[in-house]
C-alpha positions as CSV (number, residue, x, y, z in Angstrom):
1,X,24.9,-28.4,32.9
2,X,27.8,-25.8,33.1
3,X,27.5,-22.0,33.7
4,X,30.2,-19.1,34.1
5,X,31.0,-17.8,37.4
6,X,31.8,-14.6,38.0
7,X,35.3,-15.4,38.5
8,X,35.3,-16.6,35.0
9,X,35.4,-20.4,35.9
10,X,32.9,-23.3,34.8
11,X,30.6,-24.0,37.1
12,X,29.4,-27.8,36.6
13,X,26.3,-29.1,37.8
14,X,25.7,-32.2,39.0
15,X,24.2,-34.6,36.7
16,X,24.1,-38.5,37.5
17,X,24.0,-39.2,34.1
18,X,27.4,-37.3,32.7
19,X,30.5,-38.7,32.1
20,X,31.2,-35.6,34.6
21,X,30.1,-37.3,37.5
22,X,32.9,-39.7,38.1
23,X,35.3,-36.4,38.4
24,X,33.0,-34.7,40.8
25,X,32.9,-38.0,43.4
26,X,36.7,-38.3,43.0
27,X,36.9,-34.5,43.9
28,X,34.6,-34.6,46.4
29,X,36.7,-37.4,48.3
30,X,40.2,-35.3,48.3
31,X,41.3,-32.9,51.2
32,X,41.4,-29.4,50.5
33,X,44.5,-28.7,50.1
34,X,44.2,-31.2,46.7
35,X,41.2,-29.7,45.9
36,X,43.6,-27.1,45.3
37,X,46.4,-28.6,43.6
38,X,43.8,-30.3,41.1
39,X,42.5,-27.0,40.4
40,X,45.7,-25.3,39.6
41,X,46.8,-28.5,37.2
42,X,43.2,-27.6,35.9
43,X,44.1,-24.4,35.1
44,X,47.3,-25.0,33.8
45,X,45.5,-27.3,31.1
46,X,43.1,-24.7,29.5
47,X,45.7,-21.8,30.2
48,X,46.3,-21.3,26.3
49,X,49.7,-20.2,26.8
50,X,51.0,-23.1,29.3
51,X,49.2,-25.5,26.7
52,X,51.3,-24.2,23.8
53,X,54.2,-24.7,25.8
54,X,53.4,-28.2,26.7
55,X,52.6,-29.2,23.0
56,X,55.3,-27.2,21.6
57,X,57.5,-30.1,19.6
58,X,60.9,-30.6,21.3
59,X,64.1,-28.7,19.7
60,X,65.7,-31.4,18.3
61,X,68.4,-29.5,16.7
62,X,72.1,-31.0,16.9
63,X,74.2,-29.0,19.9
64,X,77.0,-27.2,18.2
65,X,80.7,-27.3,19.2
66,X,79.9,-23.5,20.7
67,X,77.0,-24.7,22.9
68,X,79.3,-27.6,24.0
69,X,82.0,-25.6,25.0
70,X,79.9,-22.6,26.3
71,X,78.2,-25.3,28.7
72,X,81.7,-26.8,29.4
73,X,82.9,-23.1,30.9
74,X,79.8,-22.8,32.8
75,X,80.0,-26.2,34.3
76,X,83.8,-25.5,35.3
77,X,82.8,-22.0,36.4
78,X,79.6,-23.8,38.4
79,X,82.7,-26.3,40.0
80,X,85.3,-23.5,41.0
81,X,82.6,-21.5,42.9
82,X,82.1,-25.1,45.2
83,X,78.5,-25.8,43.7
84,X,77.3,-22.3,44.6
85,X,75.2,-20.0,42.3
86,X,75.9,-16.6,43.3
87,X,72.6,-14.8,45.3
88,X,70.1,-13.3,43.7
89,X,70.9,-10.1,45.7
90,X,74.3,-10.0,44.7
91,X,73.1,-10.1,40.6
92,X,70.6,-7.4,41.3
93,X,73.8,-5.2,43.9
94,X,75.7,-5.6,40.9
95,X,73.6,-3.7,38.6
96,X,72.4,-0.8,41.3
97,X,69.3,-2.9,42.0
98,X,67.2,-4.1,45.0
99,X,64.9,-6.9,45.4
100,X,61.8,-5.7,46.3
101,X,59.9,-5.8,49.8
């Protein structure tokens, strides 16, 4: 049997006889900290946004000379810097801005 919270979650009773009931004994044999990692992934599955994104087909269009070259600078750009991205705060500096507290 399920019911709504009032967080807006499915509450699902416990029934012997569902095809639930294999989920809740797994769950009820992890630690809590994976309780709470299954529960995000479990969110992230019926988030209609991150669900669109994960069946989204793949862009399979051909990389242009333009992208290949505009990927080449960056990589040679990347490589003179010694591997470093520049900060964060330096990007935001740049523009007048701060990262927030």
């Amino acid at each position: 049997m399920r019911s709504a919270t009032s967080e807006g979650y499915l509450a699902i009773a416990h029934d012997s006889g569902t095809e639930e009931q294999p989920a809740h004994e797994l769950l009820e044999r992890l630690a809590p900290s994976q309780v709470s990692a299954v529960v995000g992934l479990l969110q992230d599955m019926l988030d209609p946004v991150a669900r669109a994104i994960a069946d989204a087909p793949l862009d399979d269009k051909p990389v242009t000379e333009e992208e290949r070259q505009a990927v080449a600078r960056s990589e040679a750009w990347f490589e003179g810097r010694g591997g470093k991205w520049i900060p964060m705060e330096e990007v935001l500096a740049d523009f007048g801005l701060t990262t927030p507290l």
